[in-house]
Z-matrix of the N, CA and C atoms (Angstrom, degrees):
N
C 1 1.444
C 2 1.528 1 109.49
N 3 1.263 2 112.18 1 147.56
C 4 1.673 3 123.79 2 -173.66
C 5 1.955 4 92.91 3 -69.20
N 6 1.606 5 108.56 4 126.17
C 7 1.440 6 109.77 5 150.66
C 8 1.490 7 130.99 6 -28.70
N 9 1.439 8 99.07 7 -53.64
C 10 1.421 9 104.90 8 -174.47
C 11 1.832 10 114.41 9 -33.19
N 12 1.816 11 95.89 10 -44.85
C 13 1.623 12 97.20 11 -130.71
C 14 2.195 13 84.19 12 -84.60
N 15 1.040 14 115.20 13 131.94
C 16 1.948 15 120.45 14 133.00
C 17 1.027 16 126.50 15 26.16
N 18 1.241 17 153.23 16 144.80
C 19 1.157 18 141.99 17 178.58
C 20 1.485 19 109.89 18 -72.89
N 21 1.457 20 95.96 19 -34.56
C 22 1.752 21 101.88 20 -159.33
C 23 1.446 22 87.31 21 -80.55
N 24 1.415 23 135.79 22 -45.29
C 25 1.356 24 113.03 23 -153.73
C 26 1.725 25 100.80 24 -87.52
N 27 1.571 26 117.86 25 0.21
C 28 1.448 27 101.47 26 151.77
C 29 1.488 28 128.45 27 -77.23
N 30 1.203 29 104.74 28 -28.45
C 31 1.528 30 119.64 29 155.61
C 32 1.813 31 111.98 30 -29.74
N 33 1.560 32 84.57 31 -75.53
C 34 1.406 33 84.14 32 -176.97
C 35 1.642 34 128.82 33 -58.30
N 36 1.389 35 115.32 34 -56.16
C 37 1.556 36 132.63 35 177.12
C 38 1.463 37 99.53 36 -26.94
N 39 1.791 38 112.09 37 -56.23
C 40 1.709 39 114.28 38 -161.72
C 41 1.666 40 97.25 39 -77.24
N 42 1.197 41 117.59 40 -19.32
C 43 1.763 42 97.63 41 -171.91
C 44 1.448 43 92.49 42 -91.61
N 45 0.961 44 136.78 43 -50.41
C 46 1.999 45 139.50 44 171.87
C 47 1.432 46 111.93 45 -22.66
N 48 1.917 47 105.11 46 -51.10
C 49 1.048 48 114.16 47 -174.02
C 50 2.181 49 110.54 48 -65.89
N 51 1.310 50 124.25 49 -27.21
C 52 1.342 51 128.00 50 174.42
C 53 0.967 52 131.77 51 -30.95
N 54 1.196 53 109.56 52 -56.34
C 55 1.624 54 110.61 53 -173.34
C 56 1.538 55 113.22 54 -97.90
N 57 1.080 56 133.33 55 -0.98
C 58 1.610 57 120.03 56 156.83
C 59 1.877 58 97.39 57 -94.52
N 60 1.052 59 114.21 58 -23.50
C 61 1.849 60 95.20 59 166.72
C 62 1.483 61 105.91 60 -46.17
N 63 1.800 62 111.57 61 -65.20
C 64 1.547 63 126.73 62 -163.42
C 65 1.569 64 94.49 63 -45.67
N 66 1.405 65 123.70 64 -70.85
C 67 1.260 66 142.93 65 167.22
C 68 1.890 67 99.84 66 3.65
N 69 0.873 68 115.34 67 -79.51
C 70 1.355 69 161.82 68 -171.72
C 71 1.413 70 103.61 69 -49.62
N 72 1.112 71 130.56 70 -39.87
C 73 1.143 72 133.44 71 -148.52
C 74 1.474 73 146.55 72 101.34
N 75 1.317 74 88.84 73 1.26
C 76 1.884 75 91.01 74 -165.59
C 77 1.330 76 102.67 75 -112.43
N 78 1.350 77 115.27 76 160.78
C 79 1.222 78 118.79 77 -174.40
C 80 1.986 79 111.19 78 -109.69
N 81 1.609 80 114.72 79 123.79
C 82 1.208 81 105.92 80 -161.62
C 83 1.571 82 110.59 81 -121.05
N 84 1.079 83 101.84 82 151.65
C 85 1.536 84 115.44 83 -157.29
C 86 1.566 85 98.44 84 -119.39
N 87 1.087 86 127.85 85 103.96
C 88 1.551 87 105.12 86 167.19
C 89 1.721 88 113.14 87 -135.21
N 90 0.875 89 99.26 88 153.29
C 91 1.947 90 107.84 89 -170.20
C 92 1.606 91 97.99 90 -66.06
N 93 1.260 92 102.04 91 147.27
C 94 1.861 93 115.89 92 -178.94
C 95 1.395 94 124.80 93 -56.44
N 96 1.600 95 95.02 94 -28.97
C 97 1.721 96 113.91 95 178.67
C 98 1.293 97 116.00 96 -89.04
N 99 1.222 98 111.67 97 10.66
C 100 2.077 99 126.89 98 177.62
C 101 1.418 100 85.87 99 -112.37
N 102 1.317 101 147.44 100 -30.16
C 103 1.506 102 125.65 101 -125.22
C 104 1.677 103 95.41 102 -109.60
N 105 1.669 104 129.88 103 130.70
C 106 0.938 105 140.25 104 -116.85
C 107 1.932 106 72.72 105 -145.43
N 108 1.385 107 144.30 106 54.21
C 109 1.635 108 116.80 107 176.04
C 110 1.131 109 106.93 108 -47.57
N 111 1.601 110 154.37 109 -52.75
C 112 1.625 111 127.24 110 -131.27
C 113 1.937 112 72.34 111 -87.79
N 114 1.115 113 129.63 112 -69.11
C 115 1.241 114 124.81 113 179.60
C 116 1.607 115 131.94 114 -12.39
N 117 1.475 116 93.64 115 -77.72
C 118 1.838 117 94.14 116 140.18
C 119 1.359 118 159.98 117 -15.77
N 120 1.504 119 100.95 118 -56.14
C 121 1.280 120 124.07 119 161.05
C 122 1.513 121 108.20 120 -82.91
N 123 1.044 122 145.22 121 -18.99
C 124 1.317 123 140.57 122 164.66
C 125 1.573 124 129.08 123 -45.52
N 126 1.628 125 89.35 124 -69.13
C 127 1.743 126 127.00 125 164.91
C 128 1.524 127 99.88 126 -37.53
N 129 1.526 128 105.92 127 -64.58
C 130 1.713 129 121.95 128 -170.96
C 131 1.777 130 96.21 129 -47.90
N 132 1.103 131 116.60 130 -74.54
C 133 1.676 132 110.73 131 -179.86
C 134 1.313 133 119.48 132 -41.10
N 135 1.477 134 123.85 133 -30.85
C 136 1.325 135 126.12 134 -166.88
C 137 1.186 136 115.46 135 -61.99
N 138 2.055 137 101.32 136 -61.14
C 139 1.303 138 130.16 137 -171.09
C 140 1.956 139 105.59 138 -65.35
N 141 1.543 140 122.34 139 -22.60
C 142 1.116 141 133.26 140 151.63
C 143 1.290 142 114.28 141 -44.21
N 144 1.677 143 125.99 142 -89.85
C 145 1.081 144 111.80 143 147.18
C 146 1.203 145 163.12 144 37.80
N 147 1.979 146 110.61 145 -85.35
C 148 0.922 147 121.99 146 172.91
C 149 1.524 148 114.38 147 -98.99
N 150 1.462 149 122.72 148 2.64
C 151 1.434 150 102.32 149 -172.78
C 152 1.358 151 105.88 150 -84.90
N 153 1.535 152 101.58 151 168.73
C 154 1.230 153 124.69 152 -162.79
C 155 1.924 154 85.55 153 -72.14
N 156 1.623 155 95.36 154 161.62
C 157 1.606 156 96.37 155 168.06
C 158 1.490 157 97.89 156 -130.01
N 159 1.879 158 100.03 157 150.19
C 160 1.239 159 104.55 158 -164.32
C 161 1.614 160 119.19 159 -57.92
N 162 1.150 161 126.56 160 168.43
C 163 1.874 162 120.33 161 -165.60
C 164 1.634 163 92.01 162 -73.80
N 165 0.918 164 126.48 163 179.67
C 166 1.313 165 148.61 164 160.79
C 167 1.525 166 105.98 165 -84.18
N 168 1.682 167 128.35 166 129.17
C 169 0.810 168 106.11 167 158.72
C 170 1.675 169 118.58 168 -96.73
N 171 1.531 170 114.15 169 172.60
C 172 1.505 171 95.41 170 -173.29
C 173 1.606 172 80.32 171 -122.92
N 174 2.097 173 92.69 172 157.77
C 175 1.373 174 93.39 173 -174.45
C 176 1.228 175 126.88 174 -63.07
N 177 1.655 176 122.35 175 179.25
C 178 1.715 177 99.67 176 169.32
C 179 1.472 178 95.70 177 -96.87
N 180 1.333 179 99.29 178 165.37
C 181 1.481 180 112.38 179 -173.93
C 182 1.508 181 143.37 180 -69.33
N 183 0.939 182 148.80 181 131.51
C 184 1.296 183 143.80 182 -76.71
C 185 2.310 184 82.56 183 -113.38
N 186 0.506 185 89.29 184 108.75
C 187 1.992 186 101.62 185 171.27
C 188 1.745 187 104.88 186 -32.02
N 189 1.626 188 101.67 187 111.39
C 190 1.661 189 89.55 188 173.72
C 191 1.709 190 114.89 189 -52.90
N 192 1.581 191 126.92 190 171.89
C 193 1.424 192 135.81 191 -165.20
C 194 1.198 193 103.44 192 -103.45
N 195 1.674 194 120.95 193 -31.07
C 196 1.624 195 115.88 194 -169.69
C 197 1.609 196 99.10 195 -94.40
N 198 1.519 197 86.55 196 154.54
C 199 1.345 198 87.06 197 172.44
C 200 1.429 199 125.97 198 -65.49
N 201 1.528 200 117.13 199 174.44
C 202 1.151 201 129.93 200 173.00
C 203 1.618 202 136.00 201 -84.88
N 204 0.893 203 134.46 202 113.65
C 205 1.623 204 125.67 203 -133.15
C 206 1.715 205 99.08 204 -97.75
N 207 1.166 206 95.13 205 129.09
C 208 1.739 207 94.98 206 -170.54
C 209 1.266 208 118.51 207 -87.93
N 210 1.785 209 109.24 208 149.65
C 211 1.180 210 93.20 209 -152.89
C 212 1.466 211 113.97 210 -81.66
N 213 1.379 212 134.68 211 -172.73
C 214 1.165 213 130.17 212 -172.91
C 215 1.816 214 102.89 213 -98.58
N 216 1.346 215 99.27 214 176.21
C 217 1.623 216 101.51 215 -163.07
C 218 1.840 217 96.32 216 -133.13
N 219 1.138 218 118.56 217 107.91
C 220 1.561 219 97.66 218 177.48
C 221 1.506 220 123.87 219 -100.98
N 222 1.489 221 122.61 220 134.93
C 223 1.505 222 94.77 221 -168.91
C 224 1.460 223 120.68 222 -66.34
């Protein structure tokens, strides 16, 4: 976290930052005295939110009814 910023708003930045890590793949560890819940839970709704949702698939298409005409055999 940048010096500049507060205790609290490092608080916050590192718990905000959680759930698009998890998102992501990574697994996050952070000390109790960084950990920001209403903050947390914020991020968590956001990244809810914003993710993409999976495509729709569409069915495959529907099987013709007549039969299939076999092929011929020549000697």
């Amino acid at each position: 976290m940048p010096d500049h910023l507060g205790d609290e708003e490092q608080k916050r930045l590192a718990s905000r930052a959680i759930p698009p890590l998890v998102m992501a793949g990574y697994k996050v560890n952070i000390d109790s005295d960084l950990f920001d819940e209403t903050a947390y839970q914020q991020a968590a709704r956001e990244v809810r939110a914003n993710r993409p949702r999976p495509a729709r698939r569409q069915p495959p298409p529907a099987a013709s009814s007549s039969r299939p005409t076999p092929s011929r055999l020549t000697p």
